[in-house]
C-alpha angles and dihedrals in degrees: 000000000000125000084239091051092049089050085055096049085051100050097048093044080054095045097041091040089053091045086056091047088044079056096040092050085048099053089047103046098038094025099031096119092047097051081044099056094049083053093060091095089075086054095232115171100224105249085062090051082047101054087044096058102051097041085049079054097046092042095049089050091051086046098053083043103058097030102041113018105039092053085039098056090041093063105049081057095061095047 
């Protein structure tokens, strides 16, 4: 496997991994009562689902970030 190859890898596991958490934001914020009501069965108050939610949001960004974009973004510096 080429450095290009591996560019390429990277960009598309961003792309298709932000397209997941654009998903995931938009499910949330239009369908958020009705995922809310098929976890009831974990008893969750809704602050807590809430909170979940958007740290689950701001955990898998960071995780993209750090795992997909900053190598990304390397090694378009060395070629």
């Amino acid at each position: 496997m080429n450095i290009i190859t591996l560019q390429n890898a990277l960009l598309w596991c961003a792309v298709i991994n932000y397209g997941a958490l654009v998903l995931w934001v938009l499910l949330y914020l239009f369908a958020g009562d009705c995922v809310y009501r098929i976890g009831k069965l974990y008893r969750l108050p809704r602050e807590q689902f809430d909170a979940l939610q958007v740290g689950g949001i701001m955990a898998y960004k960071l995780v993209i970030i750090f795992f997909a974009l900053v190598p990304y973004i390397v090694l378009r510096f060395i070629v």
